[in-house]
C-alpha positions as CSV (number, residue, x, y, z in Angstrom):
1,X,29.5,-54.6,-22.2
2,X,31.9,-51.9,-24.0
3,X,32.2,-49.2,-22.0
4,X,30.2,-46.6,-24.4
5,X,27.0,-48.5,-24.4
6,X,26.7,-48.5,-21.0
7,X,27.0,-45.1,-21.4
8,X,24.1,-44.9,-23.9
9,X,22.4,-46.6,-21.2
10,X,22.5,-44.6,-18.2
11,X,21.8,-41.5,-20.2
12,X,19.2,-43.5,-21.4
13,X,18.0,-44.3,-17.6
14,X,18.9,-40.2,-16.9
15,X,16.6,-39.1,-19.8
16,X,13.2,-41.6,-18.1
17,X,14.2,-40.7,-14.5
18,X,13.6,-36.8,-15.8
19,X,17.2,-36.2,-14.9
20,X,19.3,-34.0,-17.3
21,X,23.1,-34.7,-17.7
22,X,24.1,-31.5,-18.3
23,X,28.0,-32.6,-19.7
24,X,26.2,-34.8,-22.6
25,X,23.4,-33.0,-23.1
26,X,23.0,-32.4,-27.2
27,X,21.8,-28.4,-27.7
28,X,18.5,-29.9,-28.9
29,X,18.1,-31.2,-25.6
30,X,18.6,-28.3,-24.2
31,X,16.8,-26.3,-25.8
32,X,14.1,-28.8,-25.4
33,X,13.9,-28.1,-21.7
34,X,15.1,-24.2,-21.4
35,X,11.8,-22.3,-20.2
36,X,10.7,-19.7,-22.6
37,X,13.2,-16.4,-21.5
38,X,11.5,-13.1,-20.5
39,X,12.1,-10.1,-22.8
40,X,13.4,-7.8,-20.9
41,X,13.2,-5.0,-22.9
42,X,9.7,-5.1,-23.3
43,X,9.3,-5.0,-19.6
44,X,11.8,-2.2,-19.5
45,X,10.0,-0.1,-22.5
46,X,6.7,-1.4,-20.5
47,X,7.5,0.7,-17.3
48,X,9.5,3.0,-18.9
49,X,5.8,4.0,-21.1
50,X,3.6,3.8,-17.0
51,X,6.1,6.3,-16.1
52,X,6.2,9.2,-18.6
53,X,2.1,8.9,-18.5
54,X,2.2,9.0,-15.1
55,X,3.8,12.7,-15.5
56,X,2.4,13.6,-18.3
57,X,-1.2,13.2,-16.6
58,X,-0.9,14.1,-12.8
59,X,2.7,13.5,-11.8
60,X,5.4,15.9,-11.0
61,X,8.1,12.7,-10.6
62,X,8.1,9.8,-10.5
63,X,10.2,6.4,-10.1
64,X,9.3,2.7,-10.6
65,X,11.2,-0.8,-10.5
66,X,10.3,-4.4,-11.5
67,X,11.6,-7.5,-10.6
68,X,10.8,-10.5,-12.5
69,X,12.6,-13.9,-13.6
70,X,15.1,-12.4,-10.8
71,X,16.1,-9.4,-12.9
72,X,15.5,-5.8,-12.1
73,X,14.2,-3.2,-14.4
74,X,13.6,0.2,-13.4
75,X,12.5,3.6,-14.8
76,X,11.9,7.1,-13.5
77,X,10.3,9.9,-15.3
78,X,9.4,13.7,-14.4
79,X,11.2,16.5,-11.7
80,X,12.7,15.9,-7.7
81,X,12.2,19.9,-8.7
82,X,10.3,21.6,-10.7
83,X,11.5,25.2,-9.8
84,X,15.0,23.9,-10.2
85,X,14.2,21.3,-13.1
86,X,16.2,18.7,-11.2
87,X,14.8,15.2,-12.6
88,X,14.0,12.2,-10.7
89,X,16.9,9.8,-10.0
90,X,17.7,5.9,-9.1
91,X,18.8,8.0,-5.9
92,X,16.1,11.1,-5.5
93,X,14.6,10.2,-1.7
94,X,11.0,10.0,-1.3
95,X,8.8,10.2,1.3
96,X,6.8,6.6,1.4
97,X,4.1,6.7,4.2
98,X,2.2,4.4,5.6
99,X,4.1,1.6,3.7
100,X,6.8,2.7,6.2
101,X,4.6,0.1,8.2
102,X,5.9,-2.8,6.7
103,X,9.5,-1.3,8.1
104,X,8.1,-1.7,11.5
105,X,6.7,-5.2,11.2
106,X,10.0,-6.4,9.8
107,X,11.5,-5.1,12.6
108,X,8.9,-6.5,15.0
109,X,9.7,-9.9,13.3
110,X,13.2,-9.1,14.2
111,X,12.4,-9.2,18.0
112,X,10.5,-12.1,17.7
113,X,13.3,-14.4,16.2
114,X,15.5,-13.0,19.0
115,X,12.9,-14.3,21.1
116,X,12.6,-11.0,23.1
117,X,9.1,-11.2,22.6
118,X,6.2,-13.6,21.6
119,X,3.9,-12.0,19.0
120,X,0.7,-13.4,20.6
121,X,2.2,-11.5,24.2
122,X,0.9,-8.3,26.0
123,X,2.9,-5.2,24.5
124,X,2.2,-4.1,28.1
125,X,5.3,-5.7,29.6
126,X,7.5,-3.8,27.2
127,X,5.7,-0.3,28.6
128,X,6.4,0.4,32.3
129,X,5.0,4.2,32.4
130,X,1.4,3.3,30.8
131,X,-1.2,1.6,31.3
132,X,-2.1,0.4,28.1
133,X,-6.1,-0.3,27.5
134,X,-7.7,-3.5,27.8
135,X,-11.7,-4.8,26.7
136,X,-14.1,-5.3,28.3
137,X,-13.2,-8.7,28.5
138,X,-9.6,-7.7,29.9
139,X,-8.2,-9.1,26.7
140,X,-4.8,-6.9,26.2
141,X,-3.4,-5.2,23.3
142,X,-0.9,-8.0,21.6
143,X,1.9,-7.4,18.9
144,X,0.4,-9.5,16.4
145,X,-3.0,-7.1,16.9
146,X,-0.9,-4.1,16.4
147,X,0.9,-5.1,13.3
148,X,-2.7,-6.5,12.1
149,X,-4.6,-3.7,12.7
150,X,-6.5,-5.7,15.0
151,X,-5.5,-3.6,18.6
152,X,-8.8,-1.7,18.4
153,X,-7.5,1.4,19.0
154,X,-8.8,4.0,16.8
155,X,-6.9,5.5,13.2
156,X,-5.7,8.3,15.0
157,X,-6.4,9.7,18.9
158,X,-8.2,12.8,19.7
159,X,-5.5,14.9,21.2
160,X,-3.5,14.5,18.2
161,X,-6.5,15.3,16.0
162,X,-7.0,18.1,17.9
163,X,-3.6,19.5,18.2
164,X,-2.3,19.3,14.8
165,X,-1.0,21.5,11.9
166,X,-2.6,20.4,9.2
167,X,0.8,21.2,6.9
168,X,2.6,18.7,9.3
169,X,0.4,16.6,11.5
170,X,2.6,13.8,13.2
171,X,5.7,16.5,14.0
172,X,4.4,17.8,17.6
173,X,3.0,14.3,19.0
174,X,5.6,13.3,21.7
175,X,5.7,10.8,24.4
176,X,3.6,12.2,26.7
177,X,0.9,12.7,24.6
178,X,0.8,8.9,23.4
179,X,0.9,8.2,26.9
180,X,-2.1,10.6,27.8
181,X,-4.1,9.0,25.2
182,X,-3.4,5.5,26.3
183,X,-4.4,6.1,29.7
184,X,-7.5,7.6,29.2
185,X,-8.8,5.3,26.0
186,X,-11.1,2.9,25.7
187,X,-10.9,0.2,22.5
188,X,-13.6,0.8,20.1
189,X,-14.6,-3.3,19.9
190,X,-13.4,-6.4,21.3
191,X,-9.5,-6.4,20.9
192,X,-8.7,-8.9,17.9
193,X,-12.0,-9.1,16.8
194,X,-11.8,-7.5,13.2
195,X,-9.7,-5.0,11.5
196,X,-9.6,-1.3,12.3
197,X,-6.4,0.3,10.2
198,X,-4.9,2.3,12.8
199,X,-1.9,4.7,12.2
200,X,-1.7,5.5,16.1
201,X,-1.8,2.0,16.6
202,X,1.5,1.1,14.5
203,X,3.2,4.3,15.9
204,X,2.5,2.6,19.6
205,X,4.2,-0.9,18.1
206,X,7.3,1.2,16.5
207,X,8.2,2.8,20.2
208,X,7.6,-0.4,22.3
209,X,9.7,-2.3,19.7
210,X,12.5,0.5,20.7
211,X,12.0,0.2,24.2
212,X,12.4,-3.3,23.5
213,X,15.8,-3.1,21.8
214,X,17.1,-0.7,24.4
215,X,17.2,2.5,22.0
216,X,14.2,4.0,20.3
217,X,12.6,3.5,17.2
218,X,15.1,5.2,15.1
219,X,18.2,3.8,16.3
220,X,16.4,0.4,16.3
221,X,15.1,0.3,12.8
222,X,18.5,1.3,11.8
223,X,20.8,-1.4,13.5
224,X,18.3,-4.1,12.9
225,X,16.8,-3.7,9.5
226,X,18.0,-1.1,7.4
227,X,21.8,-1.9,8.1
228,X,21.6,-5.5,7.4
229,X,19.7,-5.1,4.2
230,X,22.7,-2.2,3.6
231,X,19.4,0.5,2.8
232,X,22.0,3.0,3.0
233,X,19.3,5.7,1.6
234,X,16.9,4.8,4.0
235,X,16.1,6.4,7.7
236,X,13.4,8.3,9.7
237,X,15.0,10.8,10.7
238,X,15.0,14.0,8.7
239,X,17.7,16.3,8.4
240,X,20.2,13.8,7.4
241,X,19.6,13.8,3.8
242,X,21.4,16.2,0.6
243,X,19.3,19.5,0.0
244,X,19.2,17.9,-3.8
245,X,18.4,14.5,-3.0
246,X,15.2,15.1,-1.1
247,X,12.2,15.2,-3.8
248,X,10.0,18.0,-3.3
249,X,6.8,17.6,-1.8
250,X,3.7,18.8,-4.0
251,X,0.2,18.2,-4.3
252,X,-2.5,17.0,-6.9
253,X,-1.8,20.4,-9.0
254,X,1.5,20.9,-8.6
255,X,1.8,22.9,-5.8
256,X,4.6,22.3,-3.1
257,X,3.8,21.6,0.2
258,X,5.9,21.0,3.2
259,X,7.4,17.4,3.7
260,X,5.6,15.7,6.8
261,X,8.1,15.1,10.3
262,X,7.4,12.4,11.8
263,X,8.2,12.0,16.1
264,X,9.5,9.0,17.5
265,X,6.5,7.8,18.3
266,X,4.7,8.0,15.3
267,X,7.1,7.6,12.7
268,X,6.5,3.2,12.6
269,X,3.5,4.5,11.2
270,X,5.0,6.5,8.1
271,X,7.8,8.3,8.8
272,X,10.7,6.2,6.7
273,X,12.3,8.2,3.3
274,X,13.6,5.9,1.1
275,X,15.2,5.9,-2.7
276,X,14.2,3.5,-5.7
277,X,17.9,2.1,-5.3
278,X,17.2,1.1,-1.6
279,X,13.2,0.2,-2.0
280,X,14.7,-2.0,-5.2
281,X,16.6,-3.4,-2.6
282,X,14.0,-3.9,-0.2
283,X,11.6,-5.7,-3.0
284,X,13.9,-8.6,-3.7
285,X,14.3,-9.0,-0.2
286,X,11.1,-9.5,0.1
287,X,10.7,-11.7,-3.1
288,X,14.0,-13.8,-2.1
289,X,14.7,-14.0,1.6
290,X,17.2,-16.2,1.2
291,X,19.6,-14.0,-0.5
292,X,19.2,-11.5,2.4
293,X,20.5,-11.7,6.2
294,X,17.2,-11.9,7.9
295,X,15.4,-14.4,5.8
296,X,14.0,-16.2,8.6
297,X,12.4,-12.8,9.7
298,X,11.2,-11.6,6.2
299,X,9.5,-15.6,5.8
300,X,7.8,-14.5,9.1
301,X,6.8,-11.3,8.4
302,X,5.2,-12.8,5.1
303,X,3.5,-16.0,6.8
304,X,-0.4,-15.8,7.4
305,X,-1.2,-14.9,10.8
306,X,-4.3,-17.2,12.7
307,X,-6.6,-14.2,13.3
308,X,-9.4,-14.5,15.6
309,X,-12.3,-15.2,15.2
310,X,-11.6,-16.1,11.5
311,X,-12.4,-12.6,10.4
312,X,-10.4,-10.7,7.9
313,X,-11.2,-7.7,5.9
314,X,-13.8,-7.7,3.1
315,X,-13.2,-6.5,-0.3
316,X,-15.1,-3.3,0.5
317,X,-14.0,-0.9,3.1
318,X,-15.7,1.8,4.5
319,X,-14.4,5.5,4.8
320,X,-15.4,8.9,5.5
321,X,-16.2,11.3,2.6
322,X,-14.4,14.7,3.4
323,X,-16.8,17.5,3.9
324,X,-16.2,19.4,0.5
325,X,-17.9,16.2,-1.2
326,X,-20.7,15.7,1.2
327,X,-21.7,19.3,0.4
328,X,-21.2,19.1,-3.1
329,X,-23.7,16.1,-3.1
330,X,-25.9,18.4,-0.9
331,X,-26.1,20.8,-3.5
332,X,-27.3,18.3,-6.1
333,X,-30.4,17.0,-3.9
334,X,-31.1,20.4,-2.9
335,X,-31.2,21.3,-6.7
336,X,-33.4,17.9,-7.6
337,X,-35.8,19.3,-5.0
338,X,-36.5,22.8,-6.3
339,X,-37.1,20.9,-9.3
340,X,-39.3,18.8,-9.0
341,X,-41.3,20.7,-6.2
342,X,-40.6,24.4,-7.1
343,X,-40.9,23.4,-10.8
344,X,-37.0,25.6,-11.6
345,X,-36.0,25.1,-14.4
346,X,-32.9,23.6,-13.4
347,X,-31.9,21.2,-15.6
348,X,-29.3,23.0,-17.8
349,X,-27.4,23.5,-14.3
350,X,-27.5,19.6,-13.2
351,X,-25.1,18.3,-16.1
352,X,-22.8,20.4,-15.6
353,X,-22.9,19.5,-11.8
354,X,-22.7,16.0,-12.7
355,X,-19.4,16.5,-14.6
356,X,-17.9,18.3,-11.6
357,X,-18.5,15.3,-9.6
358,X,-17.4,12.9,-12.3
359,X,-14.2,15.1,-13.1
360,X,-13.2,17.2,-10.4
361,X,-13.7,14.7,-7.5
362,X,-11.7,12.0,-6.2
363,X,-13.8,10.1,-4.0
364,X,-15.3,7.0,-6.3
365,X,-18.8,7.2,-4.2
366,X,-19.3,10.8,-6.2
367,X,-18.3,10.0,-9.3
368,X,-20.8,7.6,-9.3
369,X,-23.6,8.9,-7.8
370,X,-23.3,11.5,-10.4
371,X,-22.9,9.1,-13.5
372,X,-26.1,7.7,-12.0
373,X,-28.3,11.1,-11.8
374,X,-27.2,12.0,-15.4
375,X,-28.1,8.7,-16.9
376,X,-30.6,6.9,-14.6
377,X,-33.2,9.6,-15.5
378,X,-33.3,8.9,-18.7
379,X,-33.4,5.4,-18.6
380,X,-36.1,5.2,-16.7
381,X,-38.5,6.8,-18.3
382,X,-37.2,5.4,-21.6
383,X,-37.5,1.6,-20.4
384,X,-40.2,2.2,-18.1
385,X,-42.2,5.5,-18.5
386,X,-41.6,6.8,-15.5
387,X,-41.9,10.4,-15.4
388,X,-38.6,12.2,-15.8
389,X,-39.5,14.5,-12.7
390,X,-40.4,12.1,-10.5
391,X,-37.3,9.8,-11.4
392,X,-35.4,12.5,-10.6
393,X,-37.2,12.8,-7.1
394,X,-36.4,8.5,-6.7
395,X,-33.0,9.6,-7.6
396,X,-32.9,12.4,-4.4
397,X,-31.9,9.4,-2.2
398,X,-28.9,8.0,-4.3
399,X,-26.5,10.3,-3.5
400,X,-27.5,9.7,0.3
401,X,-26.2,6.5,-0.2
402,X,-22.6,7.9,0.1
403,X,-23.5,10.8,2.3
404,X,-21.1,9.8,5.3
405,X,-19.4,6.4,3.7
406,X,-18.1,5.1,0.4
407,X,-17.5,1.8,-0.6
408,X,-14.0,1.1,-1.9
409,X,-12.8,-1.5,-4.3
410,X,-9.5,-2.9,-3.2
411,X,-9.6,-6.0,-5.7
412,X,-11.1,-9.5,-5.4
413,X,-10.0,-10.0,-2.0
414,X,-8.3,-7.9,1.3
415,X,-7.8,-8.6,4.8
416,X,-4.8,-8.1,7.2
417,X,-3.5,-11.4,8.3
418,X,0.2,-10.7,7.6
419,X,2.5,-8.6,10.0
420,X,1.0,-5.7,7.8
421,X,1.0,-6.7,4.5
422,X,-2.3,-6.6,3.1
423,X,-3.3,-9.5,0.7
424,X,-5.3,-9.7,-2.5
425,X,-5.9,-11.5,-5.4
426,X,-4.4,-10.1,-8.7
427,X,-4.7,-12.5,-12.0
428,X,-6.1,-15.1,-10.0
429,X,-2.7,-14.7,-8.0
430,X,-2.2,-13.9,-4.0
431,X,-0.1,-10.3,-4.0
432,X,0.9,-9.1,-0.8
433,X,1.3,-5.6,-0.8
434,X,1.1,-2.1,0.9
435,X,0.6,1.6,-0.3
436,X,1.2,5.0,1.8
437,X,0.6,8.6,0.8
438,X,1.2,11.6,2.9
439,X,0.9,15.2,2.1
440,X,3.3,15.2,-0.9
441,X,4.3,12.1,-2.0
442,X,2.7,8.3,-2.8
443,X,4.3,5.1,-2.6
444,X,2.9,1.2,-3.7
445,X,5.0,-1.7,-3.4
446,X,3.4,-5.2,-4.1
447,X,4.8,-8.4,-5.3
448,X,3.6,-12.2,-6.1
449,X,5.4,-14.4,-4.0
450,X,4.5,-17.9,-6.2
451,X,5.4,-16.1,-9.5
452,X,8.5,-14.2,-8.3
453,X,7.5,-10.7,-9.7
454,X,7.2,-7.6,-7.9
455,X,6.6,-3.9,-8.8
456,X,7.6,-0.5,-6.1
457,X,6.4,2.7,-7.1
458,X,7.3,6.3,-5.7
459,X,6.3,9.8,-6.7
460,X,6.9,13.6,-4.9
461,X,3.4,14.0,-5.6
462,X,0.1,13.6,-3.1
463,X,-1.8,11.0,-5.8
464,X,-2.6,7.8,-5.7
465,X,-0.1,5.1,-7.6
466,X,-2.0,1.8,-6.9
467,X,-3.9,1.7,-10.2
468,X,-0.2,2.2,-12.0
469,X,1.4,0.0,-9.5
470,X,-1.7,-2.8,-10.0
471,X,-1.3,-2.5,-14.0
472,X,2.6,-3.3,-14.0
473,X,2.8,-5.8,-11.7
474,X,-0.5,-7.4,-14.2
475,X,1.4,-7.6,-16.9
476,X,4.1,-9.1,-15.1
477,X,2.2,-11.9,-14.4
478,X,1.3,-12.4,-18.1
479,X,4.4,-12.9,-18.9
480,X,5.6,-15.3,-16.4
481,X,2.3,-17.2,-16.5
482,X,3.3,-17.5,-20.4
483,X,7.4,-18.2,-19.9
484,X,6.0,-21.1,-17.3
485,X,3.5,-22.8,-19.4
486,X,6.4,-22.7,-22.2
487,X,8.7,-23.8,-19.9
């Protein structure tokens, strides 16, 4: 056989085997099989757009990267400063909060490849000057239940509750107290039974995992996570950062505050600063292990824990209203009732009570409850004659509803069986992700581990950025869904 027809032949074979030889390929071909490429600069313009809303609307800075089809995109809008007009940079560092926690759980994942401890082992052995709480069952406090939120020890313990400046909360808690509170508590439900978020609880798993390396917290986080993933912006301990690389802290309006200290025992609970270099960093870690030094540990952190009982979170999740809401809905029944019963003629004064609580509330439960008493009236006696006071008396017991809880949307699905990721579905996709605020800053990182797109997204600002954070990372998976069905 001449010798180029047996080449015909085995590209021939190649070409039904779904092989591609590459050095005889025809551009057709390849073209043929190339996956439809990403524009970039759409995704760029894309974030770029989130960004300058974001400030325009409620933000005083802000800072955002993607990653998708292994690329990075980033953008950053607004002040670090407003007083001295200094804008946000790839650099500026942020306070991140409570998704410091997924700092700690990396690091926990650490000590568990070095086999220094088992996940599903007492944290007791690593604490030899507390007694830490058991059930009433004598069931003990694990790592895996701290990490899931699943220790049953409360959000926070009295004594710090008690004891704190409300400007800085977590700066004055030291040792001793922790170990106060540990000796004297008693879990709130069987331990590992269901979820219970719990900063005190993550703070505790931060300083055993210290006591565990030999150091503390600090010194641990450092050597063992932050140094091989070279986060060379990233550390716990304040002080150590440039007077102009630290964003200012500010609230909802604008306002600075002071930036929240952290002790060593409560800073695995939100106490890491970080820039959008380094969290950039930190995202395609956590999208590609394998590129990364601890890629067995990150794959860990990531894997699905078997929770007891079976049990994760719901979709809804309870909270607290603050007290400023539960008075303002006071006000309204109060008003309904002088109404109806007194005959006042206080109707002109309602509406514009129901746009306070639409507008100038936070809390979802308010907004609407009040939606409802401006509307529901009206439909009622519209569809179903009902008269317009005494719908308004039926309506004395909606607002109740919230009076003390509010349910809270966190997508189509939540619980927390990762080392503290939380998990939900976005697009029909699973996204792992966490979020953290403290008193003047807001962080969300979440990323799609199938699709290989992620979004991080910092602001000096005390205001939520899920919803922008939620939005980017939507689009994202538009266009891979679309790049991998043309592909």
């Amino acid at each position: 056989m001449l010798p180029f027809k047996k080449e015909i032949e085995r590209k021939l074979n190649n070409r039904l085997l779904g092989s591609i030889d590459v050095g005889c390929t025809s551009d057709f071909e390849k073209e043929e099989h190339l996956a439809k490429p990403i524009d970039h600069q759409h995704v760029a313009s894309f974030v770029q757009n989130i960004a300058d809303q974001s400030c325009e609307k409620q933000l005083v800075g802000v800072a955002i990267s993607v990653i998708i089809d292994g690329k990075e995109s980033s953008a950053v809008a607004g002040l670090a400063n407003s007083d001295s007009q200094t804008p946000v940079s790839p650099s500026t560092i942020f306070e991140i909060g409570s998704l410091s926690k997924v700092f700690t759980s990396l690091l926990l994942a650490v000590s568990a490849s070095k086999q220094e401890i088992d996940l599903d082992a007492p944290v007791q052995s690593a604490l030899d000057n507390v007694r830490l709480p058991t059930d009433r069952d004598g069931k003990p406090i694990t790592w895996r239940s701290l990490a899931n939120h699943r220790s049953s020890l409360p959000r926070l313990p009295d004594d710090l509750l008690r004891t704190a400046d409300i400007e800085n909360p977590y700066a004055h808690y030291d040792d001793e107290m922790l170990y106060a509170s540990l000796s004297q508590m008693k879990p709130l439900r069987p331990i590992g039974s269901q979820s219970e978020y719990s900063n005190f609880g993550v703070g505790l798993l931060g300083h055993a995992l210290g006591k565990v390396a030999g150091s503390d917290f600090h010194q641990s986080l450092k050597q063992r996570v932050l140094v091989p993933l070279q986060l060379g912006d990233t550390a716990t301990e304040t002080g150590g950062e440039a007077p102009d690389q630290l964003a200012t802290a500010y609230q909802k309006q604008g306002k600075p505050v002071k930036h929240w200290d952290f002790s060593e025992c409560t800073a695995a609970a939100g106490g890491v600063r970080s820039s959008l270099r380094d969290m950039t960093r930190f995202l395609r870690a956590c999208i590609f292990p394998g590129e990364t030094k601890l890629a067995d540990e990150i794959e860990l952190m990531q894997e699905p824990s078997n929770l007891p009982n079976g049990r994760p979170n719901s979709a809804w999740k309870l909270r607290k209203i603050p007290g400023g809401v539960i008075m303002f809905l006071l006000v309204l029944v109060g008003l309904t009732i002088l109404e109806v019963f007194k005959q006042w003629p206080l109707n002109y004064w309602r509406w514009p009570l129901c746009l306070i609580g639409v507008f100038g509330c936070r809390a979802w439960g308010v907004k609407w409850a009040a939606i409802a008493m401006f509307f529901l009236p009206l439909a009622l006696r519209y569809f179903f004659g009902v008269n317009f006071k005494w719908a308004d008396l039926l309506l004395i017991g909606l607002p109740s509803l919230y009076v003390g809880w509010v349910w809270q949307w966190m997508g189509d699905s939540r619980d927390s069986g990762h080392l503290a990721w939380q998990s939900s579905k976005v697009a029909g996709h699973e996204m792992l992700w966490h979020n953290g605020m403290v008193g003047g800053a807001a962080s969300f990182l979440g990323f799609v581990p199938k699709l290989e797109v992620g979004v991080v997204v910092l602001t000096n600002t005390q205001t939520h950025v899920d919803a922008s954070g939620i939005e980017i990372l939507s689009e994202l998976i538009r266009l891979e869904e679309e790049r991998r069905a043309d592909s």
